[in-house]
N, C-alpha and C positions, 0 to 999 in steps of 0.2 A: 430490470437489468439482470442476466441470469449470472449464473456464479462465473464463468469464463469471463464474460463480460468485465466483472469487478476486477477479477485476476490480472488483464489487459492494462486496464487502467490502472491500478497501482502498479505493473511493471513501466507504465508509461512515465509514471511521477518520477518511479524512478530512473530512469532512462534521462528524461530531462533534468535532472540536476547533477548527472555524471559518476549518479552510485549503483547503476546498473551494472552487476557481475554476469560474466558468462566464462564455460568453460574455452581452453583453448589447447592448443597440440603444440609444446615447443618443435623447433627447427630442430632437425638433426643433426646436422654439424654448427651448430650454433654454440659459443662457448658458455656454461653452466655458471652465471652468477647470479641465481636465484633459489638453487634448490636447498633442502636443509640435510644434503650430504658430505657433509662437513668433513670426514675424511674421505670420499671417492669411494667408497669401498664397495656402490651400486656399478663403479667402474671397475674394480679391479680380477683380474684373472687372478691372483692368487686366492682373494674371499673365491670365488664363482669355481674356481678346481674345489677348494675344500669344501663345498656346500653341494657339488653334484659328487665327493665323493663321500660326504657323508649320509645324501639320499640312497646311495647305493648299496651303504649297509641297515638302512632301516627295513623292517618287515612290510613295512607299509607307511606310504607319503603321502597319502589323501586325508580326506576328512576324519576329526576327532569322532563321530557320530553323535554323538551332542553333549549336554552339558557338564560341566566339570562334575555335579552331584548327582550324574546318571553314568553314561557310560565314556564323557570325554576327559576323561582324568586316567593317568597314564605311570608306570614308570620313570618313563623317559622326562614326564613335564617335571616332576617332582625331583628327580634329580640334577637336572638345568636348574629348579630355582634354588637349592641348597647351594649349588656353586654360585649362583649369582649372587646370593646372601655371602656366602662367607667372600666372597673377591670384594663386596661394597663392605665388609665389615658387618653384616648384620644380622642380628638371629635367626629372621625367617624375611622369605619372599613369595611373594603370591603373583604369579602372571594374571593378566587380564587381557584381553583382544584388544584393548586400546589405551593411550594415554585418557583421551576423552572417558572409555568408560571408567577406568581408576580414579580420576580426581573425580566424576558426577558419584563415583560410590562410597568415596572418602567423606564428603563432604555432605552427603546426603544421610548418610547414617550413622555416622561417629557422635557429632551434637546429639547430647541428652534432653529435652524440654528442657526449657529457661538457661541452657548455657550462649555463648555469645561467639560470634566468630567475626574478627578483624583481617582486613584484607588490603595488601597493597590494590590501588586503585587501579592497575594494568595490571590485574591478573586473570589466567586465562578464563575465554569463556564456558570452558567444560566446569570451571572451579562456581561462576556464578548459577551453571546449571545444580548443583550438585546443592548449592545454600538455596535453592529458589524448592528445592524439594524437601528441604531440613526440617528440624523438628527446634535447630538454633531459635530463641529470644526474639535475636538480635544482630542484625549484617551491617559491619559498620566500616565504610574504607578509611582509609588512612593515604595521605598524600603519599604517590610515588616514589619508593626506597627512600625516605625521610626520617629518619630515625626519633628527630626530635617532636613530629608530628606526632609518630606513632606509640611514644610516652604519652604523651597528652592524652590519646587516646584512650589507652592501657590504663592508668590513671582514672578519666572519667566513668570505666567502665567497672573496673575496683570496686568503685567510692558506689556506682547506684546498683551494680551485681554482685554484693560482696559472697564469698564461698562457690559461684559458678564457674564453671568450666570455660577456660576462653581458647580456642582454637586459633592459631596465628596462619594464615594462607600466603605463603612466598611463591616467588620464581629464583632458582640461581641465577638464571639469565632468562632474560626476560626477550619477549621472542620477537617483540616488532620495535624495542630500541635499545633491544641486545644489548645494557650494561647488567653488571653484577651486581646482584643485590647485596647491600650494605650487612651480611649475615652475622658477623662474628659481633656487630656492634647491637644489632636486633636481641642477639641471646645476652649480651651482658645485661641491656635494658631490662629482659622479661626476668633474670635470676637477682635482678636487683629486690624485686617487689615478690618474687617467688624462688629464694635462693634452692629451695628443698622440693624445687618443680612441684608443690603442690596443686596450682591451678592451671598451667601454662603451657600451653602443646601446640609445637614448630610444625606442620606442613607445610614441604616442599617441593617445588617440582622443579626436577632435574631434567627434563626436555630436550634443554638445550646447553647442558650441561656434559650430556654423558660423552665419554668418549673425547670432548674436547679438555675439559678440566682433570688437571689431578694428577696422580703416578698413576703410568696406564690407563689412563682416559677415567677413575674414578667418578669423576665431579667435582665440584664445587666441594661441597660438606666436607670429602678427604681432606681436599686440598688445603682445607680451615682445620683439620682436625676437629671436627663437631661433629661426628657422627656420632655420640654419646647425648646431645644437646637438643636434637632434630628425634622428634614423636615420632613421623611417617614420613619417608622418603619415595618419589617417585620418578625412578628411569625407562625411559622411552626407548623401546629400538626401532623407530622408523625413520630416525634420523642421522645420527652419525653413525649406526649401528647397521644401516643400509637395512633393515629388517623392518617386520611386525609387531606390534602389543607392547605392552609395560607393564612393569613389576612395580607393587607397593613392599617396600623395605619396609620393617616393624620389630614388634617383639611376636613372641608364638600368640598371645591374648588376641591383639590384634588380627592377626591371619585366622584365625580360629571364630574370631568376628567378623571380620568380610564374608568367610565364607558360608556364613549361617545368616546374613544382611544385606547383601552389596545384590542389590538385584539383576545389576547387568552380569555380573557370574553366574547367578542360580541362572536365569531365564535366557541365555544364549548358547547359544553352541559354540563348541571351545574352535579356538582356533587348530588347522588340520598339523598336521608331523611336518608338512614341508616350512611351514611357517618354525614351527621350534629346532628346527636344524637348524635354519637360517642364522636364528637368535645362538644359537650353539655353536656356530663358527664363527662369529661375531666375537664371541668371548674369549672363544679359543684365540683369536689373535688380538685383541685386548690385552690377556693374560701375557703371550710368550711375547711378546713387546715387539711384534711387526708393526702394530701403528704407532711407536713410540716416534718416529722419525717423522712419518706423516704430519703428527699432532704438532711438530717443533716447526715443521715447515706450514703448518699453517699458521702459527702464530707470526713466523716471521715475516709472512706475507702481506696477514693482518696489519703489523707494524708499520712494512713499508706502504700498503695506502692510504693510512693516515698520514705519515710523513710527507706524502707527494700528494694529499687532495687536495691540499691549502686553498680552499673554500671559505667565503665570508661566512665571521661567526654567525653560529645561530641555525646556518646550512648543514653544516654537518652532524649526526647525533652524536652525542660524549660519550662513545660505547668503544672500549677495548676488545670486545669479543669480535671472532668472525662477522658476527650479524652487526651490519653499515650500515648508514641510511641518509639521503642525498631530500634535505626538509624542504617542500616548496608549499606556498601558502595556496591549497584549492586544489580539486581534484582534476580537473582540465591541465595545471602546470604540469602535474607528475603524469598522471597521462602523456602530454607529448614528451617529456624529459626520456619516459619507457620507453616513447616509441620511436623515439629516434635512437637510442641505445638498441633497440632489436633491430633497425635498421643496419647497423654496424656488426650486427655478427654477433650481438652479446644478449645473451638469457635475463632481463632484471624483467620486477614485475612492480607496476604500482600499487601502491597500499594505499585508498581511499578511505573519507570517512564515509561512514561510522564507526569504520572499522582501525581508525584511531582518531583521536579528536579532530572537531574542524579546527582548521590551522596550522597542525602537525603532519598532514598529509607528504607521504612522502614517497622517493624510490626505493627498496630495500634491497641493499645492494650483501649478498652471501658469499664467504670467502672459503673454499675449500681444499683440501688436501691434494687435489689432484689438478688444481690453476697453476700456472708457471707466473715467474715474476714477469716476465716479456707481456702474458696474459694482462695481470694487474696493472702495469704499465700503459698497455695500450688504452686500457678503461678509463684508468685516469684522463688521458690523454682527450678520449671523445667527451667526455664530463668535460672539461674545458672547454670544448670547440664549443659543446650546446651552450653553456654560458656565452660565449662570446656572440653567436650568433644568434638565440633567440631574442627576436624585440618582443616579449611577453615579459623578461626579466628586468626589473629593474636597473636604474643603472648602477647603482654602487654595487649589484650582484655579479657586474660583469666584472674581469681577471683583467 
């Protein structure tokens, strides 16, 4: 059997059991409840005037010519990440071309031999890539935002690693069943057993956090007041940010360490000027509180679809954040549930496993700045019809 051959056939296995991924082209006038553009701001004419009139004063809006430790380091990067440090509260910031490459370089090179890193059990997989390359002990999860688990853990790990290093790996929000991580109660935990933070360091990722959480789209951390409690922070601007890359927040030690460590900076080429404008008008209205309004009318919207999905328990996921999620048991259910929802005019996408556990299979349904309540309404509306008429659901599923 030659290697195409083999290819075939495991895309076949996959294919029949309904976890075969392929790319697809949303509909153009199709309504956006899927994307992770939490305030609109891929939509908005006021971002898109300020970003072609900030290309218009750059010298140049093409490529960085390569890597930040040759010739793609710049004025301009350097002074974006000083403001994005001090707007998050924090000493220094280090861009990176991706959220992906930031947590695989966090997590790859921070762990000193024989220290240990503890991880909520959904967290992302740029974070598993990042420990599968480490020099950590020891990769131990801890039940999903479980506080009491995650003593236990902390604990056993103490008691047989005593004096090493333990790294803690969060989400503020967690991205396929979007509740908040239990954070303020995680740090009382670890200052119990490390009141003088001798052994004990918070990474975060702010994902899907930024922009929706906080004064001024902050985060999460602001919004706790724990920016002093949290090691290494990580915000993305590919998402509410409508932009490119992410920043590791730290102290100078830290940034002064990526950048002599973190091999996806040394060995890529940085991202081009148009990208860091992007992220530069982004902040700019951050800052001067244009998406202050957005943010409140997203949460209100938020609000009201959980008010009006009244869905048997168990169906709906227990997430206050924009990120929804519509739980059917198997990947065939959520498949038709999507496609009869893209049938209707609406952008949702299904989330299969593996890609969250079997059983937990579900629609993820994205709520953002720029959906009308009429929009949400309507949503709701066909989510019941599919209840009512799919004979694949059981009956007590049905409304």
């Amino acid at each position: 059997m030659t290697l195409q051959d083999q290819l075939r056939a495991t895309l076949a296995k996959r294919r029949h059991i309904s976890k075969l991924r392929q790319l697809v082209v949303n509909p153009a006038h199709a309504i956006d409840f899927s994307s992770n553009d939490f305030l609109g701001l891929s939509h908005s004419l006021v971002f898109r005037e300020k970003y072609l009139s900030e290309l218009s004063s750059l010298p140049t809006i093409l490529g960085s010519t390569g890597s930040r430790l040759l010739d793609g380091n710049s004025a301009y990067v350097e002074d974006l990440e000083k403001r994005i440090a001090q707007f998050h509260n924090s000493e220094t910031a280090l861009i990176f071309n991706s959220g992906f490459d930031a947590n695989a370089s966090l997590f790859s090179t921070l762990p000193q031999p024989g220290d240990i890193i503890l991880y909520d059990q959904l967290i992302h997989a740029s974070v598993h890539e990042g420990m599968r390359l480490s020099r950590a002990a020891k990769k131990i999860p801890f039940l999903h935002s479980n506080v009491e688990d995650f003593e236990r853990t902390l604990v056993d790990v103490i008691k047989q690693y005593p004096g090493k290093n333990v790294f803690i790996a969060l989400e503020t929000v967690y991205s396929m069943d979007g509740d908040v991580a239990p954070l303020k109660e995680i740090v009382d935990v670890l200052r119990q057993y490390w009141p003088n933070r001798e052994n004990g360091y918070i990474i975060v990722d702010e994902a899907h956090g930024t922009g929706v959480y906080g004064t001024l789209g902050r985060g999460v951390v602001h919004q706790l007041g724990l920016e002093d409690e949290i090691f290494a922070r990580l915000h993305t601007f590919g998402k509410a940010l409508a932009s490119h890359g992410a920043a590791v927040l730290g102290s100078g030690v830290l940034r002064e360490y990526l950048i002599n460590y973190a091999r996806p900076l040394i060995y890529s080429t940085f991202m081009p000027f148009n990208c860091l404008a992007s992220i530069k008008c982004a902040y700019d209205m951050l800052e001067s509180g244009q998406t202050a309004p957005i943010q409140a009318h997203l949460h209100h919207i938020t609000q009201r679809f959980r008010e009006t999905i009244k869905l048997p328990i168990g169906t709906l996921l227990p997430s206050s954040s924009p990120i929804q999620g519509v739980v059917l048991n198997g990947n065939a259910p959520v498949r038709a549930l999507a496609a009869y929802l893209n049938g209707k005019g609406f952008i949702v996408k299904p989330i299969c496993s593996p890609t969250v556990p079997k059983g937990q299979e579900r629609v993820r349904i994205c709520l953002h700045g720029h959906n009308t309540t009429e929009e949400v309404d309507n949503l709701v509306a066909e989510i019941h019809a599919f209840f009512q008429i799919s004979p694949s659901q059981p009956e007590e599923a049905k409304l």
